[in-house]
C-alpha positions as CSV (number, residue, x, y, z in Angstrom):
1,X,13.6,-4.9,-24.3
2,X,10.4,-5.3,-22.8
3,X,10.1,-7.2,-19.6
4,X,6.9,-8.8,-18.3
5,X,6.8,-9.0,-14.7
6,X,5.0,-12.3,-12.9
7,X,1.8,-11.1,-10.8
8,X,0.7,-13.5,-8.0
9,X,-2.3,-13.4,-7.0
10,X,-3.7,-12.8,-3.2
11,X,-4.2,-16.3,-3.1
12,X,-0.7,-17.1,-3.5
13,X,0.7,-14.5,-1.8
14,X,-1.3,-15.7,1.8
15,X,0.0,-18.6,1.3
16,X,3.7,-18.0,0.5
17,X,3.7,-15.9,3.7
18,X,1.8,-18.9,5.5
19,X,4.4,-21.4,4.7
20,X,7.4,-18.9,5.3
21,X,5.9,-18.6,8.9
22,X,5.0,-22.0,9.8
23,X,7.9,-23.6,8.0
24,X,10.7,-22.5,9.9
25,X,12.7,-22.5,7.0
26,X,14.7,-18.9,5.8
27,X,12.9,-16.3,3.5
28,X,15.6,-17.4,0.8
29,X,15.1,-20.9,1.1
30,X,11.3,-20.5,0.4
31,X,11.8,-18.3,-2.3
32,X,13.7,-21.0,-4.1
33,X,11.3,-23.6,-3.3
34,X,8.2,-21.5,-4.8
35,X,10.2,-20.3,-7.5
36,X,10.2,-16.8,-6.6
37,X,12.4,-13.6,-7.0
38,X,15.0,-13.4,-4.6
39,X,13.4,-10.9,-1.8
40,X,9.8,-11.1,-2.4
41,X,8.7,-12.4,0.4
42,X,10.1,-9.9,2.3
43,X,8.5,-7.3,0.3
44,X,5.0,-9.1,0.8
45,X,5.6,-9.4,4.7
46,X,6.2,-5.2,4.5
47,X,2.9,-4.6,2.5
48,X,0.3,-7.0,4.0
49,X,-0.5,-9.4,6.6
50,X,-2.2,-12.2,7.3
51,X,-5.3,-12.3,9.8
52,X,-7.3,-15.0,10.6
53,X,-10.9,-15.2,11.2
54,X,-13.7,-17.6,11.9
55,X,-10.9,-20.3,10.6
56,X,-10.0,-18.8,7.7
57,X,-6.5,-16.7,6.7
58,X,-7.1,-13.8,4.8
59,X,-4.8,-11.1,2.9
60,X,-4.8,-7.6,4.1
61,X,-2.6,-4.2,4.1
62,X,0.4,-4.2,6.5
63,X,-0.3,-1.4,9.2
64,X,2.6,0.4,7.5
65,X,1.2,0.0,4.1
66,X,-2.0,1.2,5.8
67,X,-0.8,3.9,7.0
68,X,1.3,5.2,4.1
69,X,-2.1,5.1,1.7
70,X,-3.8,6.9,4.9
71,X,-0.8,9.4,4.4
72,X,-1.3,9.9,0.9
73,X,-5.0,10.2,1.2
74,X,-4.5,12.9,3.5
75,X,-1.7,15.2,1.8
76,X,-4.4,14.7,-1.4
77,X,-7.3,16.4,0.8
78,X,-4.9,19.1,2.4
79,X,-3.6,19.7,-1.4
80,X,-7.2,20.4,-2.1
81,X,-8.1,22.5,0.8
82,X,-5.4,24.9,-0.2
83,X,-6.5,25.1,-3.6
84,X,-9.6,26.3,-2.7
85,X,-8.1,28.2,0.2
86,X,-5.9,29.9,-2.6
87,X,-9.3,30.3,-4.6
88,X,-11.3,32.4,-1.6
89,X,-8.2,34.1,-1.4
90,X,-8.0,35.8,-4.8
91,X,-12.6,36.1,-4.6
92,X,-12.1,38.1,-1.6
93,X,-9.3,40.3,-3.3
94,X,-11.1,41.2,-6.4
95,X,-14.5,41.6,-4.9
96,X,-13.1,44.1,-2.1
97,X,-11.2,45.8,-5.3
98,X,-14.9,46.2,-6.7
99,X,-16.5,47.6,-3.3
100,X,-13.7,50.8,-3.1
């Protein structure tokens, strides 16, 4: 059984998380009202934020989620370095195997 999974788009999302604020209302309450999976919001409120400038509310990476793809970009670059850590490793074995 395939299943095909709704995308939103930013748009939507902003304001989903607009109305949740300003509304007063429960997560669960707007969820129904949109017409949206049970807990979505709460998983949109984790991954982004919305910031507000010269008048008008945009969509952007939670500091967590933020930091988590900092994370990752990081272990990536360390992986990397090792390899070619690894790399100079062995070229500096062999080549002072040739020199004796």
């Amino acid at each position: 059984m395939d299943r095909q999974y709704r995308t939103y788009t930013k748009e939507f999302k902003r304001d989903a998380l607009e109305l949740w604020e300003s509304s007063g209302k429960s997560a669960s309450q707007v969820e129904r009202e949109l017409g949206i999976t049970k807990g979505l919001l709460l998983k949109w409120r984790d991954r982004y934020q919305v910031t507000r400038q010269a008048g008008q509310s945009e969509l952007a990476p939670s500091d967590l989620a933020a930091s988590q793809q900092e994370v990752r970009r990081l272990r990536r670059a360390l992986a990397i370095a090792e390899q070619e850590r690894d790399i100079l490793k062995k070229a500096v074995s062999i080549f002072s195997k040739l020199e004796r």
